[in-house]
C-alpha positions as CSV (number, residue, x, y, z in Angstrom):
1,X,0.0,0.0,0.0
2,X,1.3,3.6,-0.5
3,X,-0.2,6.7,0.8
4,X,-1.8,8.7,-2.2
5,X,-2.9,11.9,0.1
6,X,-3.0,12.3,3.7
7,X,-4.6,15.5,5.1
8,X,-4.0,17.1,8.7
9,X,-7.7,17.6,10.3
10,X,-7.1,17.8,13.8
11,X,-4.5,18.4,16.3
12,X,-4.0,18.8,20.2
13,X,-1.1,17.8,22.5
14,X,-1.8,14.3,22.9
15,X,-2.1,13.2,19.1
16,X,-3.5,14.3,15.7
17,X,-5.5,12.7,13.2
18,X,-5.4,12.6,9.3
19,X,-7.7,11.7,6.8
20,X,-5.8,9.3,4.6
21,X,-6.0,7.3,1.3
22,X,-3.6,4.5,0.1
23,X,-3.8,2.3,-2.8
24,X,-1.8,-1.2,-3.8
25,X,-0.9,-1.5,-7.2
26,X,-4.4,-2.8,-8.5
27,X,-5.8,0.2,-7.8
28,X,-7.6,-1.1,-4.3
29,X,-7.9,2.2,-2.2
30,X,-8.2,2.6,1.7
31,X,-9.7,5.5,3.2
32,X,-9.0,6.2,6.8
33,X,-9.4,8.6,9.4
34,X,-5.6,8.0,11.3
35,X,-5.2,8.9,14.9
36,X,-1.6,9.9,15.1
37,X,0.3,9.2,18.8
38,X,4.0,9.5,19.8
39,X,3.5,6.1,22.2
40,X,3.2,4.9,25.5
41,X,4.8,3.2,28.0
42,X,3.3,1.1,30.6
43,X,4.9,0.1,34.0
44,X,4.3,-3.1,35.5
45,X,5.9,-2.5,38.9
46,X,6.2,-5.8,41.3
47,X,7.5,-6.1,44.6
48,X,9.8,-8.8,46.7
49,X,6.4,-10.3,47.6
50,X,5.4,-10.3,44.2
51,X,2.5,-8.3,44.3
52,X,1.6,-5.5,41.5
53,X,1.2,-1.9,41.9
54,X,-1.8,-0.4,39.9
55,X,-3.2,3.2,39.8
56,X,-6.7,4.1,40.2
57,X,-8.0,7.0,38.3
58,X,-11.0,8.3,36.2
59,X,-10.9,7.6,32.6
60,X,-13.4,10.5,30.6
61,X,-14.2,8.2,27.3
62,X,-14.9,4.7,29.9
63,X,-16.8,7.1,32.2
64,X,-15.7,5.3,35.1
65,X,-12.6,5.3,37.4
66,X,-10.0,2.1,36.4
67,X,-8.0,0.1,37.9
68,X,-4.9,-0.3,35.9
69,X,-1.2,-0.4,35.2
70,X,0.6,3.4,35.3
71,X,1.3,4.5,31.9
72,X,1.9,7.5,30.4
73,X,3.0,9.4,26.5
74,X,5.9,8.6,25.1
75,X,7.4,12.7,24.7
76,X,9.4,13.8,22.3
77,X,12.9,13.2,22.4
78,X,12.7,10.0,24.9
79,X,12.1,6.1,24.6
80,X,10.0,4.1,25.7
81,X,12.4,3.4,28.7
82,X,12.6,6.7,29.0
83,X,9.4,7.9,29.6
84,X,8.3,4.7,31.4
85,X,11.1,5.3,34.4
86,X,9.5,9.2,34.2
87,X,5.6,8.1,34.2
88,X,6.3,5.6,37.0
89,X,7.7,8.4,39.0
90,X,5.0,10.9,38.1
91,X,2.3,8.7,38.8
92,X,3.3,6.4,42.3
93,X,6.6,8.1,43.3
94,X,8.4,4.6,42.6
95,X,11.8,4.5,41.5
96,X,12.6,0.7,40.2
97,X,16.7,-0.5,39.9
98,X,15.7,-3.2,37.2
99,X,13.7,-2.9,34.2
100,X,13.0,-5.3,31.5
101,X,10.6,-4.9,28.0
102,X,8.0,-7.5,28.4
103,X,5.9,-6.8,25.4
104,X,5.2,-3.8,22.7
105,X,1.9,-4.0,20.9
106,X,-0.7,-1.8,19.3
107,X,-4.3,-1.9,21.0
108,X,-6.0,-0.5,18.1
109,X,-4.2,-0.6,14.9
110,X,-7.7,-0.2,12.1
111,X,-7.6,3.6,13.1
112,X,-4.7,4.4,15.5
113,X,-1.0,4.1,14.8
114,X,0.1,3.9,18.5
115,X,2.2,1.8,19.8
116,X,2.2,0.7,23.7
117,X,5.8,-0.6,25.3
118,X,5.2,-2.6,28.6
119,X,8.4,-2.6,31.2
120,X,8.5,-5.1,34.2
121,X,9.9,-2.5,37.4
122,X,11.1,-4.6,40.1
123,X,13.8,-3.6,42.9
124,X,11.5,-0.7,43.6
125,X,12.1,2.5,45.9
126,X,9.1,4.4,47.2
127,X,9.1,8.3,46.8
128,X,7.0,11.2,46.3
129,X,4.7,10.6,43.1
130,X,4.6,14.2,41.0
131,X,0.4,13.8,39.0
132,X,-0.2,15.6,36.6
133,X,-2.6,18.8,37.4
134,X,-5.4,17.1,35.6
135,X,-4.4,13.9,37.2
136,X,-6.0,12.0,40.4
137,X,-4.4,8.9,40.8
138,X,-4.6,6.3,44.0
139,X,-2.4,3.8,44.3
140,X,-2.6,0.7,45.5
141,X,-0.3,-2.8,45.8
142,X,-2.4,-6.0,45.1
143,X,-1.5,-9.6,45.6
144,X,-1.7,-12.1,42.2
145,X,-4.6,-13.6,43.2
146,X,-6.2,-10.2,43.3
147,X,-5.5,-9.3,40.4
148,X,-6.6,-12.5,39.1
149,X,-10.1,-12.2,40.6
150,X,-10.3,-8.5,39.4
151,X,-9.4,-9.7,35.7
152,X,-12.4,-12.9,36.2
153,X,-15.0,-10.0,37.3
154,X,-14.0,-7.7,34.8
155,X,-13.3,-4.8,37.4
156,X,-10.0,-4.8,35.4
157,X,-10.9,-4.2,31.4
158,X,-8.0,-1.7,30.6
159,X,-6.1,-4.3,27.8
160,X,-2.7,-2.6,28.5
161,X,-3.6,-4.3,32.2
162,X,-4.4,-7.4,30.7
163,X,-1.7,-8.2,28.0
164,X,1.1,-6.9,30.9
165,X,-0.4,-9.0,33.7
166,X,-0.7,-12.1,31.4
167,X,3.1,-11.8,30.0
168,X,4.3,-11.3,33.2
169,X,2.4,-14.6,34.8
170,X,3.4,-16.4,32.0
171,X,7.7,-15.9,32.5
């Protein structure tokens, strides 16, 4: 496929979106609104006891508060890595000593071109967490088998949650 015209319609700090058409050689032609985002990373911080830290915070397009795994944009100039030892400070005050890449995916590649990079934190030191203005997080440590039962019940349905608990559980 190859890009015939894309077209800048929108545009605010977080991402932008184009209106986009791309053909193959036959002729067959796409046409797509594109949301346009840097990235994110998402932190799966885990203690000596093994349990998993996850924030708590109102999401405006679920309508509800969520549990989930921190995360956070990807901002210009930094890597995945980068941004996930930043987020994970910003958001619980945690420092972690050891990081490792357990999975990158995209959660909705038929309109968005975002990538998400999940990190495994362990070795953790506890600090002073640095929100956002427009952020209201709680944080909170839970055991596996919490999480497990929160996953069953669907009081966790944030997929960046689901894909970094399950890769994790699996190693």
């Amino acid at each position: 496929m190859k890009i015939l015209t894309s077209k800048e319609v929108y545009r605010c700090k977080i991402f932008s979106v184009t209106e986009d058409v791309a053909a193959d050689k036959t002729g067959f032609e796409i046409h797509r609104s594109v949301i346009h985002h840097a990235g994110s990373a998402v932190m799966m911080a885990v203690d000596a006891e093994k349990r998993i830290l996850l924030v708590r915070q109102y999401r405006l397009p679920a309508g509800k508060n969520l549990w989930e795994l921190p995360a956070g944009k990807i901002d210009a100039g930094e890597t995945a890595l980068q941004a996930a030892k930043r987020e994970l400070i910003e958001e619980t005050g945690y420092r972690a000593k050891k990081w490792k890449k357990l999975a990158s995916f995209l959660p909705s590649p038929g309109y968005m071109e975002e990538k998400m990079t999940i990190y495994l934190a362990k070795d953790l030191e506890a600090g002073e967490a640095q929100p956002m203005d427009d952020e209201r997080i709680e944080k909170k440590w839970f055991t596996k088998k919490e999480v497990v039962e929160m996953l069953r019940s669907n009081k966790i349905v944030d997929a960046k949650t689901m894909i970094g608990y399950l890769y994790w559980a699996k190693l």
